[in-house]
C-alpha positions in Angstrom: 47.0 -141.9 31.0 43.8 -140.5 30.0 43.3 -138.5 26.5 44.9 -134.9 26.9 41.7 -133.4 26.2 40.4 -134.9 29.7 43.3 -133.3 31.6 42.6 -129.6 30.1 38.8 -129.8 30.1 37.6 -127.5 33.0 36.0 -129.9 35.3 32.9 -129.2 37.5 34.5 -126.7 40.6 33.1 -128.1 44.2 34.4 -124.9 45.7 34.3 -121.7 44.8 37.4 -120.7 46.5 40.6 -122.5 47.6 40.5 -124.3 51.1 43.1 -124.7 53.1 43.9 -128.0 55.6 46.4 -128.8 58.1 46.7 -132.6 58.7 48.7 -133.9 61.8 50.0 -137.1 62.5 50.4 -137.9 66.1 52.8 -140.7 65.4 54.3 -142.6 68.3 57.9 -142.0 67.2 56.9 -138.4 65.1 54.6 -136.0 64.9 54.0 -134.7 61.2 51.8 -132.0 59.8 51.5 -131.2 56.7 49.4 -127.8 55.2 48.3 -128.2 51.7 46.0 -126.1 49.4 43.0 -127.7 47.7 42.1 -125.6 44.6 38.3 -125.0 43.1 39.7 -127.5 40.4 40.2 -130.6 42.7 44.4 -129.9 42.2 46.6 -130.0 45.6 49.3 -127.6 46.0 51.4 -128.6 49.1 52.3 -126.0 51.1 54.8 -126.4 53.6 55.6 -129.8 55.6 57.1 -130.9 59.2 58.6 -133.6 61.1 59.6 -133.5 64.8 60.9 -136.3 66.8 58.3 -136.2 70.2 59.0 -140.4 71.1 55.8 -140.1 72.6 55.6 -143.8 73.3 59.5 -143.5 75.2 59.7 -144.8 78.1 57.3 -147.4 78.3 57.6 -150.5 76.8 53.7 -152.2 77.2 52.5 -148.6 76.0 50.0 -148.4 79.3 51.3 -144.7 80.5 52.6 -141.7 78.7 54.9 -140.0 80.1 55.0 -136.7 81.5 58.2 -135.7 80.1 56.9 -137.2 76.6 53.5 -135.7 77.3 54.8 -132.3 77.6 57.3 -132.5 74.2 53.9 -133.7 72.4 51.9 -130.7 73.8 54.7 -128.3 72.8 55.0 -129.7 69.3 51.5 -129.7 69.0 51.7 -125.7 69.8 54.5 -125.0 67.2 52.4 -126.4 64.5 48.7 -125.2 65.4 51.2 -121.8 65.3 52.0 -123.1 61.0 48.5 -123.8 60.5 47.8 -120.6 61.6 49.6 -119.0 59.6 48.0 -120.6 56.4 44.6 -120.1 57.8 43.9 -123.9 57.9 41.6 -126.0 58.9 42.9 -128.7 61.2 42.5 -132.4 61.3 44.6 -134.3 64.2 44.9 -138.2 64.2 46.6 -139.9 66.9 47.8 -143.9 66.2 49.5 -146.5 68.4 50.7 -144.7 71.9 47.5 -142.8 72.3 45.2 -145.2 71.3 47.0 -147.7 74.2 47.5 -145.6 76.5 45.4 -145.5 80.1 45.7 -142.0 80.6 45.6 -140.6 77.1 42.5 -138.6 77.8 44.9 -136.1 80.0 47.1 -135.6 76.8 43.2 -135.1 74.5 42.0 -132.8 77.4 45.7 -130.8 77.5 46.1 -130.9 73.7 42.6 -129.1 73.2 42.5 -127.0 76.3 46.2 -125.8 75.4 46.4 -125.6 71.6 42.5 -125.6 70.8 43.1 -129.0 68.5 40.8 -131.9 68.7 42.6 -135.0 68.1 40.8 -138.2 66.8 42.5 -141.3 68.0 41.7 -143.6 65.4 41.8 -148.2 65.1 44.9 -149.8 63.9 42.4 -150.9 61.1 41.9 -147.5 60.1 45.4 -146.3 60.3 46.2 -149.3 57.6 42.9 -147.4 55.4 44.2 -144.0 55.8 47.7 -144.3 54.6 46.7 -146.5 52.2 45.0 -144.1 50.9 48.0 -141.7 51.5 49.8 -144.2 49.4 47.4 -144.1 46.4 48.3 -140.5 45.9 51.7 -141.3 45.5 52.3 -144.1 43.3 50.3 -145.6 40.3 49.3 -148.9 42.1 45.8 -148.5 42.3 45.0 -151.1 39.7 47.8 -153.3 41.3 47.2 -155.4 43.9 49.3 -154.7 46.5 50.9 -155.7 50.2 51.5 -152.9 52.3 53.9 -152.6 55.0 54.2 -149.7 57.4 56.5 -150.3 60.3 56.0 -147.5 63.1 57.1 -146.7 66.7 54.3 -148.3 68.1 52.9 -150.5 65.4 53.0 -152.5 62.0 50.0 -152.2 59.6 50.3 -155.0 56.8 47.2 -154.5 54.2 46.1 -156.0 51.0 44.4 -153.9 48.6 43.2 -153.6 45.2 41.4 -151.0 43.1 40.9 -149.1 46.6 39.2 -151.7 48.5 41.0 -153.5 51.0 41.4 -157.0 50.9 42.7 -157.7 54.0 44.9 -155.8 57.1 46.1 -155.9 60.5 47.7 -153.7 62.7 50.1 -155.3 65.0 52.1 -154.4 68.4 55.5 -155.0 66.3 56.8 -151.3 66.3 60.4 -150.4 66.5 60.8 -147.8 69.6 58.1 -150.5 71.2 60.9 -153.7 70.8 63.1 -151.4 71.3 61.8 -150.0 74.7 61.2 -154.1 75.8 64.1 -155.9 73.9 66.6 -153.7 72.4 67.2 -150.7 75.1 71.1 -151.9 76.3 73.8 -150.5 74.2 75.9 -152.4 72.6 72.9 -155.0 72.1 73.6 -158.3 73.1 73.2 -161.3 70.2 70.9 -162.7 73.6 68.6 -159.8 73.2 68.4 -159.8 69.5 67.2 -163.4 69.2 64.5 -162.7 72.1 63.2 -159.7 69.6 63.5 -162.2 66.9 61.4 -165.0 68.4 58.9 -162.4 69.1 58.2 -160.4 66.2 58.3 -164.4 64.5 55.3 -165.0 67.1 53.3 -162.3 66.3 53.8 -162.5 62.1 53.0 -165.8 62.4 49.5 -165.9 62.6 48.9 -163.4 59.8 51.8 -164.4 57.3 49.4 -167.4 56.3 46.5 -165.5 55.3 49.0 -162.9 53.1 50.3 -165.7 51.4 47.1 -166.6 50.1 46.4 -163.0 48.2 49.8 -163.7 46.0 50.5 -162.1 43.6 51.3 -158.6 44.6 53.7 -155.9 44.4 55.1 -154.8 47.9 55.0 -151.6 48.9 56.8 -149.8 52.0 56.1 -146.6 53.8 57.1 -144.6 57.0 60.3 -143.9 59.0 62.4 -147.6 59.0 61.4 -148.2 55.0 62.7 -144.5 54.1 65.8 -145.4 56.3 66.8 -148.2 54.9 66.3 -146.7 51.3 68.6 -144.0 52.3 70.9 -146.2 53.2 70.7 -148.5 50.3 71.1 -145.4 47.7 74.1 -144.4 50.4 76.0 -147.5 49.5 75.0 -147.6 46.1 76.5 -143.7 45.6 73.4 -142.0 44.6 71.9 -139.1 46.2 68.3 -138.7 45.9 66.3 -135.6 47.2 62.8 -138.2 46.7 62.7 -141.6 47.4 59.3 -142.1 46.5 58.7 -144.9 43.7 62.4 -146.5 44.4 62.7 -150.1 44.2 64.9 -151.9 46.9 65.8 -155.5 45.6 65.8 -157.9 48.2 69.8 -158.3 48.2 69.9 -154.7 48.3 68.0 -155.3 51.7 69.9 -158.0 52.8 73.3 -155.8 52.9 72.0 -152.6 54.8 70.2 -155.6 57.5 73.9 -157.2 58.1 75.6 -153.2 58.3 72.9 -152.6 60.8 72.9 -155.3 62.6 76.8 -155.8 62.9 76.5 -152.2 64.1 75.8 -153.2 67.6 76.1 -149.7 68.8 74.2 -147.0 68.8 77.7 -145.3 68.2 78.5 -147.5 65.5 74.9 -147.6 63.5 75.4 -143.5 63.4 78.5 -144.1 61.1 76.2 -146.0 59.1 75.7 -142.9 55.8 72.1 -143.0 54.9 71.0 -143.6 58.5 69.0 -140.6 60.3 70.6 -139.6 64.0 67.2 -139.9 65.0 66.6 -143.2 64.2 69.8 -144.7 65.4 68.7 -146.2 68.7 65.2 -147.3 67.0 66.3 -149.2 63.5 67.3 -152.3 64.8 63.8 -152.8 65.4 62.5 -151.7 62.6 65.0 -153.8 60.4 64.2 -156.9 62.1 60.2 -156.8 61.4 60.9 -155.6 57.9 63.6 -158.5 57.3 60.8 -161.2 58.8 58.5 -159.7 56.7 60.4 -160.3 53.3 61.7 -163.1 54.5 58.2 -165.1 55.1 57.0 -163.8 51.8 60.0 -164.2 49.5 60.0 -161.1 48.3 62.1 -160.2 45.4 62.2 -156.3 46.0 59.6 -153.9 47.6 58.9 -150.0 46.8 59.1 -147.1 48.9 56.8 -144.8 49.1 57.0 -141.2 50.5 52.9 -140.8 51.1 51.6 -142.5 53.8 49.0 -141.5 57.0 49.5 -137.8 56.7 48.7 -137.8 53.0 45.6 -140.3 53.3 44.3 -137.8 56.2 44.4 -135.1 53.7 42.3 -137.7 51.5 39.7 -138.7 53.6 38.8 -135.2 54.7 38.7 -133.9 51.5 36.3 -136.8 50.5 34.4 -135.4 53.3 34.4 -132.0 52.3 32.8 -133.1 48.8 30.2 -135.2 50.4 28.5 -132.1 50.5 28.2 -130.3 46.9 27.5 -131.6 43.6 31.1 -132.9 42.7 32.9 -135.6 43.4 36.5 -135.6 44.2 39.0 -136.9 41.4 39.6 -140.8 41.5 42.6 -142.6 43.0 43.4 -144.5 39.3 44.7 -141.2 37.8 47.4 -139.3 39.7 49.5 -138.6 36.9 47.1 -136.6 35.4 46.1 -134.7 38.8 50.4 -134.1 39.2 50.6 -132.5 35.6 47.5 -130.0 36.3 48.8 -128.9 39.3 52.3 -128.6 38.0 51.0 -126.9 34.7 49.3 -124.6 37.2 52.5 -123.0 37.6 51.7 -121.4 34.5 48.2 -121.2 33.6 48.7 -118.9 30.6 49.8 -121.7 29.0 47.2 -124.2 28.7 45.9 -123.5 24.9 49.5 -123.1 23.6 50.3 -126.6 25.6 46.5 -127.9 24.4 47.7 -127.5 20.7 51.4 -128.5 20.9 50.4 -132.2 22.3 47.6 -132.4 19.5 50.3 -132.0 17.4 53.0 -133.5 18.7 50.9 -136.6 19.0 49.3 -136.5 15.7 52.9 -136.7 14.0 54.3 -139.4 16.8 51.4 -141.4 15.8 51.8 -141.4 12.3 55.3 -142.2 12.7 54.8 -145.5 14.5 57.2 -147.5 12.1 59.6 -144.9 12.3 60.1 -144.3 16.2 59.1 -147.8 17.2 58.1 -146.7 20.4 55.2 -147.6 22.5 52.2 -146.1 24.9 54.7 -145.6 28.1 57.0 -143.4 25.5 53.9 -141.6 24.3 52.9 -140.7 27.5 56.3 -138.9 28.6 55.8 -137.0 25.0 52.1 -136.0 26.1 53.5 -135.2 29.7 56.7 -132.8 28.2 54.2 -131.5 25.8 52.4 -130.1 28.9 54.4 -128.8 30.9 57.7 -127.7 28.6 56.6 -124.1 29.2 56.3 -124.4 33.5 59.4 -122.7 33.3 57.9 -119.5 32.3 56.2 -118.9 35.1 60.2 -117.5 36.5 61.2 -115.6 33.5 61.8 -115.6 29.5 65.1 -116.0 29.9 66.4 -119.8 29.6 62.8 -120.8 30.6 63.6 -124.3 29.0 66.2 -124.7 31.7 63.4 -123.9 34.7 60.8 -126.2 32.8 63.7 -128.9 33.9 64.1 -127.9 37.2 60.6 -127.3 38.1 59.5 -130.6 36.6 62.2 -132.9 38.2 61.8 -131.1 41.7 58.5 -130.8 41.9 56.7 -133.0 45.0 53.7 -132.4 42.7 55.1 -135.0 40.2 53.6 -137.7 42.2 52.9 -141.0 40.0 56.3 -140.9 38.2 59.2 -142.6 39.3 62.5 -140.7 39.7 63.6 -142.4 36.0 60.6 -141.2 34.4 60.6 -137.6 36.0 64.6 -137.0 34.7 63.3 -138.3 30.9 60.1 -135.8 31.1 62.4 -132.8 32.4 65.0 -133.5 29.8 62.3 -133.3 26.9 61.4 -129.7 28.2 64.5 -129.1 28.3 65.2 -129.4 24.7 62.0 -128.4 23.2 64.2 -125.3 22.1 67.4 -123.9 22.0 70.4 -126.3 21.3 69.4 -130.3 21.6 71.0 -132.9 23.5 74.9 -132.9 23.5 77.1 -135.2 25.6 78.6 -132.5 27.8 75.2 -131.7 29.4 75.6 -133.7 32.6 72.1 -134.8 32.9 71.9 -135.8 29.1 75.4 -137.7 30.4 74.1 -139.5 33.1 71.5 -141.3 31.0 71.7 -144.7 30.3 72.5 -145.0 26.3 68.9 -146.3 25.3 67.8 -143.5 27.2 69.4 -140.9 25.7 68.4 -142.5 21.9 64.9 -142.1 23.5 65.4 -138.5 24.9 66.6 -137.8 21.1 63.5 -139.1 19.4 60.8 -137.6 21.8 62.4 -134.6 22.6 62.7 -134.2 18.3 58.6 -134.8 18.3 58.1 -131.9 20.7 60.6 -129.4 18.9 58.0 -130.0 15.8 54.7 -129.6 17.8 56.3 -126.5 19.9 57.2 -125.2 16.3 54.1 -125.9 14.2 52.1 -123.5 17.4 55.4 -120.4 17.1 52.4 -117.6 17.4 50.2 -119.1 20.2 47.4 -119.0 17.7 46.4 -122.5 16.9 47.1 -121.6 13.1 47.6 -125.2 12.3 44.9 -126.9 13.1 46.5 -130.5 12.2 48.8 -133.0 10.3 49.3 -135.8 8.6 52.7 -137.2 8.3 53.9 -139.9 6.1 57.2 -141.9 5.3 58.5 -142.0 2.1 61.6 -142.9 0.6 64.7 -141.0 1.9 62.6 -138.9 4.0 59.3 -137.9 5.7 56.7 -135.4 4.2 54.3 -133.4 6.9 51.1 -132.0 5.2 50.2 -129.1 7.6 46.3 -128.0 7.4 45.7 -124.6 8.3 43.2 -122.3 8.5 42.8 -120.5 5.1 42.4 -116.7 6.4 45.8 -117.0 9.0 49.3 -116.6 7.7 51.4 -119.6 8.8 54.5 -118.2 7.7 56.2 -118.1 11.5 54.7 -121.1 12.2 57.3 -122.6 9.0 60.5 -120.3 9.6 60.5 -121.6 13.5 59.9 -125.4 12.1 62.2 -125.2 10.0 65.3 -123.6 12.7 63.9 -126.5 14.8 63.6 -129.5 12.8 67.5 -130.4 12.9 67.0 -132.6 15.8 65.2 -135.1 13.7 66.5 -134.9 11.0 69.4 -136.2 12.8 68.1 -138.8 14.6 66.1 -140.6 12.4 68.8 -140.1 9.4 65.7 -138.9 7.0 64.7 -135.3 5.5 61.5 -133.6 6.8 59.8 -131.6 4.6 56.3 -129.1 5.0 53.4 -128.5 2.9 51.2 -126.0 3.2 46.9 -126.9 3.2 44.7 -124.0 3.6 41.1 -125.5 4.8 
């Protein structure tokens, strides 16, 4: 993460108001739009998303001819969102993947679409769908400086990519998607084991000539997006007994895998596969598919595990055509390499009165967690879910006084702004703002509970750091202006400099009430001197 000082300074505004877009993915299986608000500070606040079920490619197995009846459930979808957008004021960009871009008469969907709903759609390469949602992808998860293999199994289509540091090594988009070998392969219910091996051999075919070429970029770390990879995830976390609202940043190990491949497949049924918990109703007659060019996938490439990602072509729309909007001013839009620190602006945005209060504490905060090395014995990952609590423990304020520490936690661990963070990492920051104040941790809290026992100890020590900072700052006035803390025998002593013509004397009381914590933890006395400068 970068120095806190980077994520508060004010940075050069492209806009001088907010903009607002609509992106809309035309998606064989789905359409998806998603309305988001770009601020005059580069930050993203999502505004509402939507998912409908169109099967535009249905019906026709080499893709040559939509449909009418499909054509007319795109055109009406296409109408019930241009009616969202709308609503937000936005501006709209449409892209349109595998059905259109096959199809012989999808000019008479383009010509109805824009004549009917006023939306210009942009049917766009298999190559460039790869680019966009790995882009999309970018947003979501701290891989940029990874290399990475991308899979993204559609309805019509499977984009594999390679890409590093934002460029793209290598991709391909092939015809391998699951309502398309389902439409030629898979349609008869119960599926025969006949059909299932014909699918088999064919999706084997077509990996085959580009499974080679992937092999040579090794090592990477795997990384899955769209409809079958959030399926089986569910479905995985289903078995496993966990519930999770966001799936994005999950690791699936490869056995994991294996298990939810032989429940689907055994499932011969569509009838049977809905029993399946996890498993959308929606995806029921398509996952077979799906399942069977993911598992050929893994297989070829012995994978160990892949991650799941909730961002894909929708999100790298949004991207793109904000890298186009900033093509024209002075500014340039805010790297791929540091979402973490674009989630905690937008999240501390929530409550913008409390930058300079947050600004202080985490100079603070850090100043004494850095002295303390030997003490803690924690490292630069721990350090930066400190400088993360320190940031945001006052979001919650932005609902009322009241309890605030407990809205900080639910803000911060529902948030779909805290992009970057896995779902591990998210619970640990939440619980820090949750016991900057008040009581501390206590084994009865649930979500204290559920921690894993090193995870807890850890909770204890940061979470005793922040109590300090948020102490040392009780009047909001940047009275002490920094510390030095050192270890001595039997206990630590904190040498507070402040300024000379302030009276620090909340500042001390509201140390003190919160300094038990540490005490506590570390099994040593903490004690405060006073340095007027």
């Amino acid at each position: 993460m970068l120095p806190f000082s980077h994520i508060l300074r004010k940075p050069n505004q492209a806009f001088r108001t907010e903009k607002i877009l609509a992106a809309i993915d035309l998606g064989t299986n789905s359409f998806h739009i998603v309305v988001v608000k770009l601020r005059p500070d580069g930050t993203l606040e999502y505004l509402t998303k939507e998912k409908e079920s169109v099967r535009l490619g249905s019906g026709s197995s080499d893709y040559a001819v939509i449909k009418e009846d499909a054509m007319d459930r795109g055109i009406a979808c296409l109408k019930r969102f241009k009616t969202l957008a709308d609503t937000y004021k936005a501006e709209i960009r449409a892209v349109a993947t595998s059905a259109l871009r096959e199809a012989e008469n999808r000019q008479i969907f383009l010509d109805r679409a824009e004549k009917e709903t006023g939306i210009q759609i942009q049917v766009i390469s298999g190559n460039e769908e790869a680019r966009l949602i790995y882009l999309g992808i970018l947003q979501g998860l701290p891989v940029y400086e990874k290399r990475i293999l991308l899979i993204d199994i559609g309805g019509g289509s499977t984009e594999l990519l390679i890409g590093e540091k934002g460029e793209i090594l290598f991709s391909t988009s092939m015809k391998l998607g699951a309502i398309r070998l389902t439409e030629k392969y898979l349609k008869k219910d119960p599926v025969s084991a006949t059909d299932l091996q014909k699918c088999r051999i064919h999706i084997e075919s077509v990996l085959s000539a580009f499974l080679p070429q992937i092999e040579t970029w090794k090592p990477f770390v795997i990384v899955g997006s769209s409809g079958t990879i959030t399926s089986v995830a569910s479905m995985v976390l289903e078995k496993k007994g966990e519930k999770r609202e966001r799936l994005n940043g999950t690791e699936i190990p490869i056995d994991s895998f294996k298990d939810v491949r032989k429940q689907v497949l055994d499932a011969e049924s569509i009838k049977k596969r809905l029993k399946i918990p996890g498993l959308d109703a929606k995806r029921g007659d398509i996952i077979v598919g799906g399942i069977l060019v993911l598992d050929e996938v893994l297989q070829r490439i012995k994978a160990h595990s892949f991650t799941v990602s909730d961002f894909a072509l929708r999100e790298g729309i949004v991207y793109d055509t904000i890298e186009s909007w900033y093509r024209h001013t002075d500014t340039s839009l805010p790297r791929l390499d540091n979402i973490r620190d674009k989630a905690i602006k937008t999240v501390a945005n929530l409550y913008p009165q409390g930058k300079n209060h947050a600004e202080t504490v985490t100079k603070l905060t850090l100043q004494m967690f850095d002295d303390l090395k030997e003490l803690h014995g924690l490292g630069n990952l721990e350090r930066d879910y400190l400088e993360t609590a320190c940031y945001l423990h006052q979001v919650g304020l932005c609902i009322s006084h009241h309890n605030y520490h407990k809205h900080s936690y639910y803000i911060i661990k529902n948030s779909e702004a805290m992009v970057g963070f896995s779902n591990a990492e998210i619970e640990i920051i939440a619980l820090l703002a949750r016991y900057h104040r008040k009581g501390g941790p206590k084994g009865k809290h649930e979500e204290f509970k559920a921690l894993r026992p090193e995870d807890q100890l850890l909770v204890r020590k940061l979470a005793s750091f922040l109590r300090i900072g948020d102490g040392l700052d009780r009047s909001e006035k940047s009275i002490i202006e920094r510390l030095d803390t050192v270890l001595e025998k039997g206990k630590v002593d904190c040498r507070l400099y402040y300024k000379k013509e302030k009276d620090p004397n909340l500042e001390i009381w509201s140390v003190s009430e919160k300094k038990d914590l540490f005490e506590e933890t570390f099994g040593l006395k903490l004690e405060f001197h006073l340095h007027p400068v």
